[in-house]
N, C-alpha and C positions, 0 to 999 in steps of 0.2 A: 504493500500500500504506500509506503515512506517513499519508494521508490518510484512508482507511477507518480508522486506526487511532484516527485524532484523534475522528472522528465517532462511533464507538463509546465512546473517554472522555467525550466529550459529552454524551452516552446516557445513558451509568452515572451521571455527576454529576449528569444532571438527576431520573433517579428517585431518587436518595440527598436529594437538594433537597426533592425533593415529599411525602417519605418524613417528612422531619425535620420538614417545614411541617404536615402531614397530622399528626402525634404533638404539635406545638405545640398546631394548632387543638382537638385533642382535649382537652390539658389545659385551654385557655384558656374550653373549651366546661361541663369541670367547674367553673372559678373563677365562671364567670357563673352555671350553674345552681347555688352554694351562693350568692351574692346574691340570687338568685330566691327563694331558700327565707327568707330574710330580710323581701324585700317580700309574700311569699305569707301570713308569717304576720304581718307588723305593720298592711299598709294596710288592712285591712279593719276593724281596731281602732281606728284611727287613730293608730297609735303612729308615733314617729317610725322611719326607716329605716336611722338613722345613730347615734342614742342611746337604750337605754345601748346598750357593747359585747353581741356576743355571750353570752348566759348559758342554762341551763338553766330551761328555761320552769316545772319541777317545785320545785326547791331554791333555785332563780336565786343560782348561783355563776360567776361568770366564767368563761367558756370561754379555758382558755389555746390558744397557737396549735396544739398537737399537739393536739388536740382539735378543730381546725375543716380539716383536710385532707380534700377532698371524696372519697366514699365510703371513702376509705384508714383514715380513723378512727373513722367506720361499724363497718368490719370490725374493725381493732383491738381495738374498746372492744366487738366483740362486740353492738352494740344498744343498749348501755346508758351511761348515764352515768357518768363515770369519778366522781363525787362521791356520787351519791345509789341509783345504781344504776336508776332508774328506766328505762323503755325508751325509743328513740329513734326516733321514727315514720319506719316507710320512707320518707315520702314526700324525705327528705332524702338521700337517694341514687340515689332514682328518678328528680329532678327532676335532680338534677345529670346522669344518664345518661345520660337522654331527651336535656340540651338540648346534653350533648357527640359525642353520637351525630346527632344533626339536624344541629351545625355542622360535623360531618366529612362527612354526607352531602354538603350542602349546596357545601363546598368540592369535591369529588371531583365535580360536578355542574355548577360554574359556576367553580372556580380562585379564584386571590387576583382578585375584580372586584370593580365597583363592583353589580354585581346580586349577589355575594355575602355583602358587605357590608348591603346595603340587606334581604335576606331575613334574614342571621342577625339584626340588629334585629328584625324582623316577626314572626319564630320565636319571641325570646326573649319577646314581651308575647303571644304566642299562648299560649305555654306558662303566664308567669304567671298571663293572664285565665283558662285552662283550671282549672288545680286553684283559683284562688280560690272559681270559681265549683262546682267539684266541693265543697270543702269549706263553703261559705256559702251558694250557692247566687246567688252577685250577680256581677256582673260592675262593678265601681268604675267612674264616672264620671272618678275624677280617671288611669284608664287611657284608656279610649274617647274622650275627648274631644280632649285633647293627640295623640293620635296620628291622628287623623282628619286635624288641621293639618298634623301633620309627613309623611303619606303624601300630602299636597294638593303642599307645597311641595316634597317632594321629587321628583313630577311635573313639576314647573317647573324641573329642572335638571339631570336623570336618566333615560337614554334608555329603560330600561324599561317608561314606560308614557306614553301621550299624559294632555294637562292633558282634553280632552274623555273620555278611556277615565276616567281619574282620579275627575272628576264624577258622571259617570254610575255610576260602582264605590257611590259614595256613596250618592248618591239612590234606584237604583232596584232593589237586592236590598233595600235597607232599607226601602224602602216595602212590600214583597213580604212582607217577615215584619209587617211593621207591618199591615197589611190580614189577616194570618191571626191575629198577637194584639187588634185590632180586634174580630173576626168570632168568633173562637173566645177568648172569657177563660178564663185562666187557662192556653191551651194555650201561650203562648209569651209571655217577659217582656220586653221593654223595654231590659231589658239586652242582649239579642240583637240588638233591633235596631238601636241604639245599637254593638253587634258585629262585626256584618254592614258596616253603613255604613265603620267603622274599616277592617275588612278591605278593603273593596271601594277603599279607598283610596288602599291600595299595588298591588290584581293587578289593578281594575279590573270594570266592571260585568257582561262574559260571565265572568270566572274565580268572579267573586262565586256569580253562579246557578248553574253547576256546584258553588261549595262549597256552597250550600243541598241539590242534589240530592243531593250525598256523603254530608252532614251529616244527610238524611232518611233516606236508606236504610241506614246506621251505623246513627243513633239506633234505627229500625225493629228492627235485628236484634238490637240489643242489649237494648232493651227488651224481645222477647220470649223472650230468652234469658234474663232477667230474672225474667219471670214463670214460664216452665217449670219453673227452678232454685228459684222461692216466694223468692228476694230480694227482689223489688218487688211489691207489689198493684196491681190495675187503677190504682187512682188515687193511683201514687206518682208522682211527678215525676224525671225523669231529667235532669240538668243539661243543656241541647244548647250551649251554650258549648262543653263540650271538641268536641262533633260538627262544630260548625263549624269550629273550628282546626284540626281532620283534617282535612277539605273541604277548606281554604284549601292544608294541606301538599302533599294530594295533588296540587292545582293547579301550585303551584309548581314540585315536581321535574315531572309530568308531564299535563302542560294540553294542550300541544298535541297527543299523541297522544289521548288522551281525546277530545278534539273531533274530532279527523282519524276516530276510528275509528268513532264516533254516526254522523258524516255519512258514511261508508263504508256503514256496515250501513244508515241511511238510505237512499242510494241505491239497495243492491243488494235491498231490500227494496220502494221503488217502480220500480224496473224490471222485477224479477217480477214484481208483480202487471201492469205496465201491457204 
């Protein structure tokens, strides 16, 4: 009886634990996504990242710190700036949401690990290269390159992916979109595939081609969602930057069933006919 009792405090302690970790991650998921909103709007300027402080991009008056509490001061201030009144683009609370909602999934998915670790980094430049490229239309070089290295070398010490899966993530979905903006100008930029190579670098070269096929048929429906609605004309260009960083997420929470389930209906589909 002592004993069932014990294991049942156990119990209770361990979800109260996972409970408090799960509410940290969260907050810690808003502190990163308001940094994010920092490099989203300086690196493509090339302003520094670190200087000056915080200020209002309209009045440029210092942001004191009740003024930079992720989406909490958002709401507060009502959208607006507590100086000039001018408005506060959502994208500064969307980003913080998105990237503390990914790091909660992410945790409830894989636990305090080192694969949880290694995706919430992955997550967090998916999401910046996403809106950089949503609002510019670029994907930064001084993003895609640096992290190409550090998805190479964190193969070499990190049981989540072989140094051979690694390479290969690299090489050969990048060459894939590179032979379609080749072949077709203007239909896919450089930056993508400089994207793609990055990605493939941490999940590797099958997860990559699945995030290409995510990534197309996303981009597909949104695009023609697009044009039904008369937001976009035939020849507007649709960022696929954020298409592949969906691609890539879906991979990660769910790759393996994805592929279990192709090659399932594959089967059941050459065994009827044959």
């Amino acid at each position: 009886m002592l004993r069932l009792q014990l294991r049942e405090s156990v119990l209770v302690g361990r979800r109260v634990v996972n409970k408090m970790v799960a509410v940290f991650i969260f907050i810690l998921g808003l502190l990163v996504g308001s940094f994010l909103n920092v490099v989203i709007n300086r690196l493509p300027e090339g302003q520094s990242i670190i200087f000056p402080p915080s200020h209002c991009p309209e009045c440029e008056n210092e942001l004191s710190v009740w003024d930079l509490f992720p989406v909490f001061s958002f709401i507060f201030l009502r959208g607006q700036c507590r100086y000039c009144e001018s408005k506060i683009s959502l994208q500064y609370p969307l980003v913080e949401l998105i990237t503390a909602s990914l790091a909660l999934l992410l945790y409830l998915n894989f636990g305090l690990s080192l694969e949880f670790g290694l995706y919430a980094y992955l997550t967090s430049i998916l999401i910046l290269s996403s809106f950089i490229d949503f609002k510019h239309h670029i994907i930064p070089n001084k993003i895609t390159y640096p992290n190409i290295i550090i998805g190479f070398v964190l193969s070499l010490f990190l049981p989540h992916i072989t140094i051979i899966n690694s390479i290969s993530g690299i090489f050969l979905p990048a060459l894939f979109l590179l032979a379609i903006a080749l072949l077709y100008k203007g239909g896919m930029g450089m930056g993508d595939v400089k994207f793609i190579a990055m990605i493939g670098a941490f999940i590797g070269g099958k997860y990559g081609f699945f995030a290409i096929f995510i990534a197309s048929l996303l981009g597909s429906v949104i695009g023609i969602a697009l044009l039904i609605l008369k937001v976009k004309g035939m020849k507007s260009r649709v960022p696929f930057g954020p298409m592949l960083a969906s691609g890539a997420l879906v991979m990660i929470f769910w790759g393996d069933e994805i592929i279990d389930f192709i090659f399932n209906v594959n089967d059941y589909i050459f065994n009827f006919l044959i």
